[in-house]
N, CA, C and O atoms as a Maestro MAE file, in Angstrom:
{
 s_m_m2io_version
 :::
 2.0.0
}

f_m_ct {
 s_m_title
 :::
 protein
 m_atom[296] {
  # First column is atom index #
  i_m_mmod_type
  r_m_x_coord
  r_m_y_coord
  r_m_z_coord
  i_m_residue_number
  s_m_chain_name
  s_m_pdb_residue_name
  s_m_pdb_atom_name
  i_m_atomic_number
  :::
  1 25 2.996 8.508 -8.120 1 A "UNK " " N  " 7
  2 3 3.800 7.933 -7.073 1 A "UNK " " CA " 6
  3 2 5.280 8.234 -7.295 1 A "UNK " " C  " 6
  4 15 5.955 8.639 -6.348 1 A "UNK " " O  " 8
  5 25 5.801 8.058 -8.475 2 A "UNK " " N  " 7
  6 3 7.116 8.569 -8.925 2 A "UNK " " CA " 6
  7 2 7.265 9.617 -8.420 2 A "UNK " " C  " 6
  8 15 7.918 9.771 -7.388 2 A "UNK " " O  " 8
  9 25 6.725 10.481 -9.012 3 A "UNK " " N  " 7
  10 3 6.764 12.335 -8.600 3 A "UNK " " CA " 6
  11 2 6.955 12.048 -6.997 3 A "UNK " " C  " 6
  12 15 8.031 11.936 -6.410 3 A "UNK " " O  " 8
  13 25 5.869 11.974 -6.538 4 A "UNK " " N  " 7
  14 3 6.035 11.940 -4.528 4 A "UNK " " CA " 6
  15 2 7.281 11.652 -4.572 4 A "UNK " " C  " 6
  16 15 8.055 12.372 -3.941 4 A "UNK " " O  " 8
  17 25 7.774 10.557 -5.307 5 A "UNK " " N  " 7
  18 3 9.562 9.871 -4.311 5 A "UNK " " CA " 6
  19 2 10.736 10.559 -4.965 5 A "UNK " " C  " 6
  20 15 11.873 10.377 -4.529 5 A "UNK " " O  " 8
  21 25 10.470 11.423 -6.104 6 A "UNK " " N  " 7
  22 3 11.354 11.807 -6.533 6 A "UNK " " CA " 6
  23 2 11.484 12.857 -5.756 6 A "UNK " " C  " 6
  24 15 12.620 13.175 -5.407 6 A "UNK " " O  " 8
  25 25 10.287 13.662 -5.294 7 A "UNK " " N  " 7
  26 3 10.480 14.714 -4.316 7 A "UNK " " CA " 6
  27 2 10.649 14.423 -2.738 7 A "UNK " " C  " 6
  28 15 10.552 15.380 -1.969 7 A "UNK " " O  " 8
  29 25 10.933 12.958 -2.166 8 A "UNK " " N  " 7
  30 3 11.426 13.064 -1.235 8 A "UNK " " CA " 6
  31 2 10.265 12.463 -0.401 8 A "UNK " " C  " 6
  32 15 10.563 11.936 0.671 8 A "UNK " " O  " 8
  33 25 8.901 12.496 -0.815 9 A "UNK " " N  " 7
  34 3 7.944 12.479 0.206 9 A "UNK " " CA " 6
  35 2 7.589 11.177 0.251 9 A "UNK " " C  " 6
  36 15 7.981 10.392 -0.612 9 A "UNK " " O  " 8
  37 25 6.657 10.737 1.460 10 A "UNK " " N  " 7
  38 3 6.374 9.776 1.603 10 A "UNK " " CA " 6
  39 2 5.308 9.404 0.802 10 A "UNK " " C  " 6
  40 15 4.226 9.962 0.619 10 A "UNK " " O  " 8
  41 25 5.958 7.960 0.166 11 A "UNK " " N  " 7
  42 3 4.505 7.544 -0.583 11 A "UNK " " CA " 6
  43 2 3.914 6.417 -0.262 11 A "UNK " " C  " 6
  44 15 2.937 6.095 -0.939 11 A "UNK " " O  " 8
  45 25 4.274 5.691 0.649 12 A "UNK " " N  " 7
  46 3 3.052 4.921 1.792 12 A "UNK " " CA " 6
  47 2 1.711 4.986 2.061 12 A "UNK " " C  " 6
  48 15 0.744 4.233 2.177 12 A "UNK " " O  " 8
  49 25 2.092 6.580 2.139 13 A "UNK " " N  " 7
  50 3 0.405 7.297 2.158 13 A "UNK " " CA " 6
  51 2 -0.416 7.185 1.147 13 A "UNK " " C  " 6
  52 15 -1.622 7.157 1.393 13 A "UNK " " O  " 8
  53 25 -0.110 7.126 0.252 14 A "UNK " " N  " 7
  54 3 -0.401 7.227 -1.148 14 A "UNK " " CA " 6
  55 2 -0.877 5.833 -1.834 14 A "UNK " " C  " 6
  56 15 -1.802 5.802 -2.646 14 A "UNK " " O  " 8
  57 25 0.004 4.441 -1.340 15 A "UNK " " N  " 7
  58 3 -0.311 3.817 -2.115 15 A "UNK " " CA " 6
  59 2 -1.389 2.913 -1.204 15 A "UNK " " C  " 6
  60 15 -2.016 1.899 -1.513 15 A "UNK " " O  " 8
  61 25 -1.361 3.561 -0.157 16 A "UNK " " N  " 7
  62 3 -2.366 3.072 1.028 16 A "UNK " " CA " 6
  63 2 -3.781 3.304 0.680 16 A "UNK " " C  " 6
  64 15 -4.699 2.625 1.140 16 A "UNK " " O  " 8
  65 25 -3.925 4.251 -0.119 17 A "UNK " " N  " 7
  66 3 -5.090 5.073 -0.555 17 A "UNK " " CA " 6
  67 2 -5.596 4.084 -1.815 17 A "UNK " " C  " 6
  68 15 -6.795 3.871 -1.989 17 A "UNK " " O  " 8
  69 25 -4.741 3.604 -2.524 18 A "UNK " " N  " 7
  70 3 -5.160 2.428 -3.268 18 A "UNK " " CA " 6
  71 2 -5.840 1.284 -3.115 18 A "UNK " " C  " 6
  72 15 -5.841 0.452 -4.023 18 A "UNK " " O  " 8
  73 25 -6.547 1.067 -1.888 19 A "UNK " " N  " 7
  74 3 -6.859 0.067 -1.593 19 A "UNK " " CA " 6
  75 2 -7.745 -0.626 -2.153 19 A "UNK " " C  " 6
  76 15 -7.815 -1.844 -2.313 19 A "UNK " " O  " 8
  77 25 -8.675 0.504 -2.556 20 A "UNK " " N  " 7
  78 3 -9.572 -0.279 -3.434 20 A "UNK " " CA " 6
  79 2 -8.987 -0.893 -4.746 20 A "UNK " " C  " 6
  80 15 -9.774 -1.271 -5.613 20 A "UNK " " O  " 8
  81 25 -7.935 -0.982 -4.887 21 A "UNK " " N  " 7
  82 3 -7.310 -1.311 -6.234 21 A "UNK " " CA " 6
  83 2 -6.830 -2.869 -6.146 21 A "UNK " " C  " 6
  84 15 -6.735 -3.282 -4.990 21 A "UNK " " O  " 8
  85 25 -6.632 -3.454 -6.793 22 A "UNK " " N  " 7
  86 3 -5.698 -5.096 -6.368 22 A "UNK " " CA " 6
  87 2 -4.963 -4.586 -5.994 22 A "UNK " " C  " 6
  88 15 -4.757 -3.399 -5.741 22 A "UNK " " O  " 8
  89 25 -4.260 -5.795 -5.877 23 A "UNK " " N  " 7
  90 3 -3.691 -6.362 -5.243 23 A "UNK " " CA " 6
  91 2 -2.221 -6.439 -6.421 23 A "UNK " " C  " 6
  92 15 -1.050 -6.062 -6.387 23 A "UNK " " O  " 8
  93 25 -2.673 -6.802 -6.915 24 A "UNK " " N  " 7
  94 3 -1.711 -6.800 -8.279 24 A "UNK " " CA " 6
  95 2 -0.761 -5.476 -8.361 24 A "UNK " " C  " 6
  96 15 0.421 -5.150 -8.251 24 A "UNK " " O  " 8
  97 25 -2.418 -4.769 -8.702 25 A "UNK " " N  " 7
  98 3 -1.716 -3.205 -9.437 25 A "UNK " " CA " 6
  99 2 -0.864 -2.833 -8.291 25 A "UNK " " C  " 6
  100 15 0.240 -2.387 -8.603 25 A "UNK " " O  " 8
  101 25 -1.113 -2.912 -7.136 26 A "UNK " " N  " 7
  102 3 -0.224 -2.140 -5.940 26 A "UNK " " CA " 6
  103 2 1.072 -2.800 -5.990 26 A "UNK " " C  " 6
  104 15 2.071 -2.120 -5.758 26 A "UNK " " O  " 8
  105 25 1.191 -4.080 -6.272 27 A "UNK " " N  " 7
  106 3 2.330 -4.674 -6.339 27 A "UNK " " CA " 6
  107 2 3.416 -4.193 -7.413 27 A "UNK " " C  " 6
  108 15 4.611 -3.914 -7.316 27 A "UNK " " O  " 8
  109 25 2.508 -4.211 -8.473 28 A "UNK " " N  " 7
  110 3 3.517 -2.946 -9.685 28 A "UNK " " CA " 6
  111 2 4.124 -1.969 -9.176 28 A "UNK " " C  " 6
  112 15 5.329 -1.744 -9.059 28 A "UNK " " O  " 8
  113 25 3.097 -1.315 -8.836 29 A "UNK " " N  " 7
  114 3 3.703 0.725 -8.604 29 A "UNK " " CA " 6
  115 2 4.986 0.450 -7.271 29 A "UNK " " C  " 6
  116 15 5.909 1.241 -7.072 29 A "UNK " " O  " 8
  117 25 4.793 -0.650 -6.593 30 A "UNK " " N  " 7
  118 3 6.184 -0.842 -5.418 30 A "UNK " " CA " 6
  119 2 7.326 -1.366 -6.432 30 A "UNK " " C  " 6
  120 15 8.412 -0.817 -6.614 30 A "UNK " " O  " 8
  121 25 6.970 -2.256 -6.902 31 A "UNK " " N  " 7
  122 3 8.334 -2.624 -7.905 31 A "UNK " " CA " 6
  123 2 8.606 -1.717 -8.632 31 A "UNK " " C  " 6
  124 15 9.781 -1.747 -8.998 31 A "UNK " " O  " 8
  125 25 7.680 -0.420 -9.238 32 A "UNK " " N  " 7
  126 3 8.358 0.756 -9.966 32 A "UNK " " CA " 6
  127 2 8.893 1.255 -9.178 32 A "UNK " " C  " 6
  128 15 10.082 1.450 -9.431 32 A "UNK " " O  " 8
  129 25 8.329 1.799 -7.663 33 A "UNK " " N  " 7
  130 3 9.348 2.798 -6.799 33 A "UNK " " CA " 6
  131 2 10.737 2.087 -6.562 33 A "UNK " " C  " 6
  132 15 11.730 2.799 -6.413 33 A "UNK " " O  " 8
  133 25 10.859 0.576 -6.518 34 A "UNK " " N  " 7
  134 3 11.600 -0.155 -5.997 34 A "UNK " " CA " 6
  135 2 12.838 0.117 -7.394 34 A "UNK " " C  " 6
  136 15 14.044 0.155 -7.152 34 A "UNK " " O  " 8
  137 25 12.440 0.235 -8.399 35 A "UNK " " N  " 7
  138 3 13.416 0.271 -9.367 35 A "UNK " " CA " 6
  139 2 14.024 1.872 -9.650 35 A "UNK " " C  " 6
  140 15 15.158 2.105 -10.070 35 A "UNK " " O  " 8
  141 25 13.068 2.819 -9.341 36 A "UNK " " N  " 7
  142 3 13.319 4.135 -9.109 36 A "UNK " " CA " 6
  143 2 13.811 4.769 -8.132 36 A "UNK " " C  " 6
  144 15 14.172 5.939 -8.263 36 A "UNK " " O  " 8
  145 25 13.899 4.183 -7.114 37 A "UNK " " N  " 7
  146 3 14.524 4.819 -5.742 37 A "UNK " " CA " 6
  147 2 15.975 4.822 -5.749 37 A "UNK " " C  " 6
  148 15 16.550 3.851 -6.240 37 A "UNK " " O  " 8
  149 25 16.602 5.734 -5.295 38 A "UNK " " N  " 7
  150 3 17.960 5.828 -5.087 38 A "UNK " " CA " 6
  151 2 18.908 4.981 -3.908 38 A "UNK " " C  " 6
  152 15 20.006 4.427 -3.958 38 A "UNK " " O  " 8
  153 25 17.882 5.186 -2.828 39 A "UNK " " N  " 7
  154 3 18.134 4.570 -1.601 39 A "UNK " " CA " 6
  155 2 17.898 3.262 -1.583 39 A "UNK " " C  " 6
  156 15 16.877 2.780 -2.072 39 A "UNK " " O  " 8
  157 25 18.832 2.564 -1.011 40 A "UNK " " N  " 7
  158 3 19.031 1.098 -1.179 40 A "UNK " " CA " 6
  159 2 17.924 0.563 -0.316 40 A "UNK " " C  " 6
  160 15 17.469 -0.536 -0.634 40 A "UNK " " O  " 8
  161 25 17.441 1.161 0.700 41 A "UNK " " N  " 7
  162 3 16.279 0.654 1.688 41 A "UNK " " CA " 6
  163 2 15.205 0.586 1.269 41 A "UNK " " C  " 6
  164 15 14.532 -0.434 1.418 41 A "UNK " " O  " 8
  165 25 14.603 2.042 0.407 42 A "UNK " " N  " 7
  166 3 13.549 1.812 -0.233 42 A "UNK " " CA " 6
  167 2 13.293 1.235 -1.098 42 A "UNK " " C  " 6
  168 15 12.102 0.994 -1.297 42 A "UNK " " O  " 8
  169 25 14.516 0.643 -2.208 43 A "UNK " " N  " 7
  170 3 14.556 -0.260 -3.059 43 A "UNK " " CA " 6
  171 2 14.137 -1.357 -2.310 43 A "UNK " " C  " 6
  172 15 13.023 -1.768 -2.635 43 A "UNK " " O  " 8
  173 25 14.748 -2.018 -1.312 44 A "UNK " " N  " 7
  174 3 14.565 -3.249 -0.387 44 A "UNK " " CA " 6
  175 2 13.089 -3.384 0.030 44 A "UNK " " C  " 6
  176 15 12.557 -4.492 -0.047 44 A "UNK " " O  " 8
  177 25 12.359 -2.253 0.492 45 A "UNK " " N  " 7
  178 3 11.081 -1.986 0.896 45 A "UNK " " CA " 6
  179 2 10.096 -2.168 -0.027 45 A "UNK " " C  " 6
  180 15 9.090 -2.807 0.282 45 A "UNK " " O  " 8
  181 25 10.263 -1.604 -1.344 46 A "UNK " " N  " 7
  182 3 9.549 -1.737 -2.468 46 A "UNK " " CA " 6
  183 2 9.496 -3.024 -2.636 46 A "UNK " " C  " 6
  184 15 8.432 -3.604 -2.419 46 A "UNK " " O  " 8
  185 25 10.528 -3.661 -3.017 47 A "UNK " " N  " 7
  186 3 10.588 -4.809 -3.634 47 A "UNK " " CA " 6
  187 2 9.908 -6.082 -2.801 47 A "UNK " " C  " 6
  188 15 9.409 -6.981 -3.478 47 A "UNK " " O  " 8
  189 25 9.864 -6.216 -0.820 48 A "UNK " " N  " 7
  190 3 9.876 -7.152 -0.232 48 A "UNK " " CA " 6
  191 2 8.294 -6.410 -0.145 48 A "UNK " " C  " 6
  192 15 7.731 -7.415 -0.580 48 A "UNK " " O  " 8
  193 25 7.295 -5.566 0.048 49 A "UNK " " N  " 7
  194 3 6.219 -4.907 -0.210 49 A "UNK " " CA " 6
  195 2 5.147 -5.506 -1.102 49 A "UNK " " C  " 6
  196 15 4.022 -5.890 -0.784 49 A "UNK " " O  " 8
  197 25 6.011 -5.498 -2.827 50 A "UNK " " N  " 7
  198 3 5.354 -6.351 -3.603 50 A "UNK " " CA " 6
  199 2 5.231 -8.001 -3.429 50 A "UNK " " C  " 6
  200 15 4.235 -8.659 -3.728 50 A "UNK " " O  " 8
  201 25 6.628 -8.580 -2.809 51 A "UNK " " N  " 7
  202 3 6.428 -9.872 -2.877 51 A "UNK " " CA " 6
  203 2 5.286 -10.218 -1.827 51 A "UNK " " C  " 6
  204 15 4.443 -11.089 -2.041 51 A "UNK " " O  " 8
  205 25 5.351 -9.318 -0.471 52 A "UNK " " N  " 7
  206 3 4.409 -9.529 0.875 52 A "UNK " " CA " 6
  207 2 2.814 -9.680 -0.249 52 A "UNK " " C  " 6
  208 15 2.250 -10.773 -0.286 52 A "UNK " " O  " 8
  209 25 2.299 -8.586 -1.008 53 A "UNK " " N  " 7
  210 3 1.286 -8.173 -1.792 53 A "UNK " " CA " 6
  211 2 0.690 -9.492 -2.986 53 A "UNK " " C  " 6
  212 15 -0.436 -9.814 -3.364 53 A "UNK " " O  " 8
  213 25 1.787 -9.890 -3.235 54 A "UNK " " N  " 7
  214 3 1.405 -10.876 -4.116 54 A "UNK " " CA " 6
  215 2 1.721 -11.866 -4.087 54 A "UNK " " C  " 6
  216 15 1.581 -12.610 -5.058 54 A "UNK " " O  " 8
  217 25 2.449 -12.370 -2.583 55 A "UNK " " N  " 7
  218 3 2.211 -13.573 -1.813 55 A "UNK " " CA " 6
  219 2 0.816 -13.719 -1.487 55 A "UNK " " C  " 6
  220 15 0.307 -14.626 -2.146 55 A "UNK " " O  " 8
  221 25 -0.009 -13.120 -0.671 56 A "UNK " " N  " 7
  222 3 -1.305 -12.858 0.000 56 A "UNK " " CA " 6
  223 2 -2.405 -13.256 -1.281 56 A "UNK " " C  " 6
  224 15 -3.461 -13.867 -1.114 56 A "UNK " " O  " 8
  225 25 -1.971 -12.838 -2.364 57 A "UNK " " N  " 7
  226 3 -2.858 -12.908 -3.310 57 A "UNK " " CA " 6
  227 2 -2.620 -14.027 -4.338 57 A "UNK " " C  " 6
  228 15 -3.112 -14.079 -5.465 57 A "UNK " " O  " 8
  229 25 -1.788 -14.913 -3.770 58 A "UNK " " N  " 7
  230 3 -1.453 -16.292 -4.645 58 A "UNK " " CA " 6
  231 2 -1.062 -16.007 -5.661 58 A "UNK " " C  " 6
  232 15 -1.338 -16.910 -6.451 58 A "UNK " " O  " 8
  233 25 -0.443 -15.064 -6.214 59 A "UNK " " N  " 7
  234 3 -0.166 -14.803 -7.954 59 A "UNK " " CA " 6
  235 2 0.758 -15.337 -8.259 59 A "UNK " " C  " 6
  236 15 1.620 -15.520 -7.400 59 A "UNK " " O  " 8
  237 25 0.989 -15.866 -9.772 60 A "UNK " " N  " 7
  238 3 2.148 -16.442 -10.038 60 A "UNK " " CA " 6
  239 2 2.754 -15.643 -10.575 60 A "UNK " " C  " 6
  240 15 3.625 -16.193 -11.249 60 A "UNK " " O  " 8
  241 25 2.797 -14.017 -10.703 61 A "UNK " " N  " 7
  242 3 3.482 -12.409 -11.025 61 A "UNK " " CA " 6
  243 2 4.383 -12.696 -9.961 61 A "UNK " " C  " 6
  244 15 5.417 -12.127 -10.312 61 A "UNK " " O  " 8
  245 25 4.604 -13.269 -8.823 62 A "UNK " " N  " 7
  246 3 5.175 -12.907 -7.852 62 A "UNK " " CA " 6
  247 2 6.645 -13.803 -7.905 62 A "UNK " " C  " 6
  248 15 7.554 -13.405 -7.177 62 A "UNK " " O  " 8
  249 25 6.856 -14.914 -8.697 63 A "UNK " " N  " 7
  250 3 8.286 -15.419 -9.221 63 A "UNK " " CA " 6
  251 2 8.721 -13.815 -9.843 63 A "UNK " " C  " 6
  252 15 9.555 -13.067 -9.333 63 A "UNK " " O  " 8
  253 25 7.874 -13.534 -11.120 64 A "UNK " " N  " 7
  254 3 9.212 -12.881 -11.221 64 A "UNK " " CA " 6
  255 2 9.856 -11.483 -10.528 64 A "UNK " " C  " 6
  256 15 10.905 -10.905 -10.809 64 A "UNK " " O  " 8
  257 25 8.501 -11.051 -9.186 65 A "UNK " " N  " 7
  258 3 9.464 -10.518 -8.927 65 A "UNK " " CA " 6
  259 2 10.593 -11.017 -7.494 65 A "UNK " " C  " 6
  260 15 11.583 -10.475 -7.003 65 A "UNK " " O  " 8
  261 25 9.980 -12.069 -7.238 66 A "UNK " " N  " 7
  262 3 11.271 -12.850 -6.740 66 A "UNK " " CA " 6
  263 2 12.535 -12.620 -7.383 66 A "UNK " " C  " 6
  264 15 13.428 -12.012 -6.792 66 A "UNK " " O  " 8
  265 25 12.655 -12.997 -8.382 67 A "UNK " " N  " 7
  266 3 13.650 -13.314 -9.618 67 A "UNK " " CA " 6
  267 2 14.706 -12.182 -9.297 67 A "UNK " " C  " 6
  268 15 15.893 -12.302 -8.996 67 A "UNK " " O  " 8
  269 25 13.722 -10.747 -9.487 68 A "UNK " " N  " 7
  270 3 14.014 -9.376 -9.767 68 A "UNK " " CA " 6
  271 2 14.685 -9.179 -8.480 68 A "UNK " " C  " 6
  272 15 15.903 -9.031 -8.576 68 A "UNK " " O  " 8
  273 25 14.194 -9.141 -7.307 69 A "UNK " " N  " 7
  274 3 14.620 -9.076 -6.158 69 A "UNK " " CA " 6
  275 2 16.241 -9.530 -5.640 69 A "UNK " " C  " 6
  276 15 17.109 -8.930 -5.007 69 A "UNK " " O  " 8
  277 25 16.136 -11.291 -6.431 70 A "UNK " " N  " 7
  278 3 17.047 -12.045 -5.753 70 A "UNK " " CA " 6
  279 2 18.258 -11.126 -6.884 70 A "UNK " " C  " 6
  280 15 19.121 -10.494 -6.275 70 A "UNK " " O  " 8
  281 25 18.284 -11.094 -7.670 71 A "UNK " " N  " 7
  282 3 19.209 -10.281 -8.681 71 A "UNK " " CA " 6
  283 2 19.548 -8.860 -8.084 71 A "UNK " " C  " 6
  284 15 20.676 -8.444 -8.347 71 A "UNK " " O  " 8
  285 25 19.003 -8.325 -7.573 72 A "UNK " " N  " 7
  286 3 19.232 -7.102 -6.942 72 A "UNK " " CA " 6
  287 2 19.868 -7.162 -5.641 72 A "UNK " " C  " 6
  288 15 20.583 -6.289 -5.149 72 A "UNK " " O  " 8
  289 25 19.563 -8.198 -5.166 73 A "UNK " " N  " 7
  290 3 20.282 -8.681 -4.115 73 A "UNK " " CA " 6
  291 2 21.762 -9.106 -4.370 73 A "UNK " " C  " 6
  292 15 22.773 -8.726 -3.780 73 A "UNK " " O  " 8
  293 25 21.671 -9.717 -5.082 74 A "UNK " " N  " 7
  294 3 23.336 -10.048 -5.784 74 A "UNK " " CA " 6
  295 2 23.894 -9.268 -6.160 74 A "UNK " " C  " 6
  296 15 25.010 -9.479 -6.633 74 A "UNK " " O  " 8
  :::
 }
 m_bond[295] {
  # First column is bond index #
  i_m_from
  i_m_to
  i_m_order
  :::
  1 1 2 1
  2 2 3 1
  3 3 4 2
  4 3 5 1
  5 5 6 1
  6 6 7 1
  7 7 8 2
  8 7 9 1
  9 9 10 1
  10 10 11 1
  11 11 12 2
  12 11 13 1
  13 13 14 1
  14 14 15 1
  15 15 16 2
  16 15 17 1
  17 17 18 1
  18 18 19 1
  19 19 20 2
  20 19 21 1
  21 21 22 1
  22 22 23 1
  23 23 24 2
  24 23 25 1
  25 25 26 1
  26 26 27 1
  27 27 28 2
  28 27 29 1
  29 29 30 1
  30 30 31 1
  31 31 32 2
  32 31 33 1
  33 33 34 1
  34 34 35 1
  35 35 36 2
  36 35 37 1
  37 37 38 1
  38 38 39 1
  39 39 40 2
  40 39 41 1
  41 41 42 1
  42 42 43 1
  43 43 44 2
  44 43 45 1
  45 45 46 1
  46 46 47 1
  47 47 48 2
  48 47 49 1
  49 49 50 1
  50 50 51 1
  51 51 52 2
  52 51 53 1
  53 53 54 1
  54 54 55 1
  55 55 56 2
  56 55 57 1
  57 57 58 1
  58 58 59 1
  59 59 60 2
  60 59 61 1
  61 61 62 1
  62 62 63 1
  63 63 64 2
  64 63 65 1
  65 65 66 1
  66 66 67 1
  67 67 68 2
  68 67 69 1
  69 69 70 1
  70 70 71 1
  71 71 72 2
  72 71 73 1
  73 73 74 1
  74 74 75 1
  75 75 76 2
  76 75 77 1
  77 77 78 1
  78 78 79 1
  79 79 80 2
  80 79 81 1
  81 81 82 1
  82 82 83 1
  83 83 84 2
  84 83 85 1
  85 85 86 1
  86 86 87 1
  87 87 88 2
  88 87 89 1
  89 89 90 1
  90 90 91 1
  91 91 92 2
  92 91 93 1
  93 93 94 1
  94 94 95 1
  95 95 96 2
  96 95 97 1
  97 97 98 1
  98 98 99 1
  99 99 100 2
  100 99 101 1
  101 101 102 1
  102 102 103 1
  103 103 104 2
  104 103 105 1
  105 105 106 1
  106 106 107 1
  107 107 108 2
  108 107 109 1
  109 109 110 1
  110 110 111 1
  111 111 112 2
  112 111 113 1
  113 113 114 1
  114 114 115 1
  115 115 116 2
  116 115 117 1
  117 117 118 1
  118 118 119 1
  119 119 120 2
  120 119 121 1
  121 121 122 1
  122 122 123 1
  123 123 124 2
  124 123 125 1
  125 125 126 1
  126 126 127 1
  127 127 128 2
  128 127 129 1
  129 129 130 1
  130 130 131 1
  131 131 132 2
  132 131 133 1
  133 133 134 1
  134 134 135 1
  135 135 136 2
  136 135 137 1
  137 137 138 1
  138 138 139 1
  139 139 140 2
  140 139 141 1
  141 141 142 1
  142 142 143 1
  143 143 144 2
  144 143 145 1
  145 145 146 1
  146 146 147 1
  147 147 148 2
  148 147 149 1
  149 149 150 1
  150 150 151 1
  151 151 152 2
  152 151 153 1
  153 153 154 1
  154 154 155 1
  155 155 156 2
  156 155 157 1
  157 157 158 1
  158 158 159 1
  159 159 160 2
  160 159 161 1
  161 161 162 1
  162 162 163 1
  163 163 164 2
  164 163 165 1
  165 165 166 1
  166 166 167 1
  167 167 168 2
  168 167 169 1
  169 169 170 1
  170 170 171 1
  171 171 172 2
  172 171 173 1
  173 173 174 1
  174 174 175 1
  175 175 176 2
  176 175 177 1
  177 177 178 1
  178 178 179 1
  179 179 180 2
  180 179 181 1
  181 181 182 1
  182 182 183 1
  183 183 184 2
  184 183 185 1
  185 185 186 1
  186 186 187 1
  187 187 188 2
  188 187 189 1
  189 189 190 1
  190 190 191 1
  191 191 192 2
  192 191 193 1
  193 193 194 1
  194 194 195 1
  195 195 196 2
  196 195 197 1
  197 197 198 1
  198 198 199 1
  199 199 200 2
  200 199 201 1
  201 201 202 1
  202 202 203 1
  203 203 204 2
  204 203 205 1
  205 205 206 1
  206 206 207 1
  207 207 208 2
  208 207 209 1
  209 209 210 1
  210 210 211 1
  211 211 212 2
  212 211 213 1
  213 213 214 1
  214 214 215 1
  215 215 216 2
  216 215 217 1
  217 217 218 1
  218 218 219 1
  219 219 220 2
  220 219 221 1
  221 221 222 1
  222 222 223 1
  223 223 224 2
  224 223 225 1
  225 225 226 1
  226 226 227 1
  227 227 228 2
  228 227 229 1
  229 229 230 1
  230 230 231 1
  231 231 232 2
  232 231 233 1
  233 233 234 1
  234 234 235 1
  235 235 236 2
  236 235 237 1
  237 237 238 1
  238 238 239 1
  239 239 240 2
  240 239 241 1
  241 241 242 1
  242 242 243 1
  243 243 244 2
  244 243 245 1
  245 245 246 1
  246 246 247 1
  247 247 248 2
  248 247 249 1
  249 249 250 1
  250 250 251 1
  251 251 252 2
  252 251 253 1
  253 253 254 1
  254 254 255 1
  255 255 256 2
  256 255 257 1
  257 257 258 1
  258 258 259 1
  259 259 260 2
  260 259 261 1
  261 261 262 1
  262 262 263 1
  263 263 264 2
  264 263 265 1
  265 265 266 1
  266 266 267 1
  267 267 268 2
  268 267 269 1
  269 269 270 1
  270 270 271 1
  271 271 272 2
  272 271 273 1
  273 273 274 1
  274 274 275 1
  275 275 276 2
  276 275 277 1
  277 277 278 1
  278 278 279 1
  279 279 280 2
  280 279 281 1
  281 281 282 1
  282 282 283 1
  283 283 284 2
  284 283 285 1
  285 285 286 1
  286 286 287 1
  287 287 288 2
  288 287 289 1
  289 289 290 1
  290 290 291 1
  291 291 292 2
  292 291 293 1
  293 293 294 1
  294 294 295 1
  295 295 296 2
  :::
 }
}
């Protein structure tokens, strides 16, 4: 997924394809793009992506990336 965004491409597609995977794990690989992206939107996207992901799935993973979020926000 890194590779795709480092080269520019869309990786939506990609992590869409994960589905069979949790809920969890998908929530990771957005908070990695979210910390790897250059662009402030896709950072924003990543990050509100995972919280949408692991809201749905009741996790209590999902404070910290609240936490992470609200700090990035600041």
């Amino acid at each position: 997924m890194l590779y795709l965004s480092k080269l520019g491409k869309n990786v939506l597609n990609a992590i869409s394809n994960m589905k069979e995977g949790n809920a969890t794990l998908q929530a990771k690989v957005w908070v990695k793009l979210a910390r790897s992206s250059a662009l402030e939107i896709d950072q924003h996207s990543g990050y509100t992506k995972a919280i949408e992901l692991l809201m749905k799935e009741e996790s209590v993973e999902v404070v910290e990336v609240l936490i992470e979020y609200a700090e990035w926000l600041h």
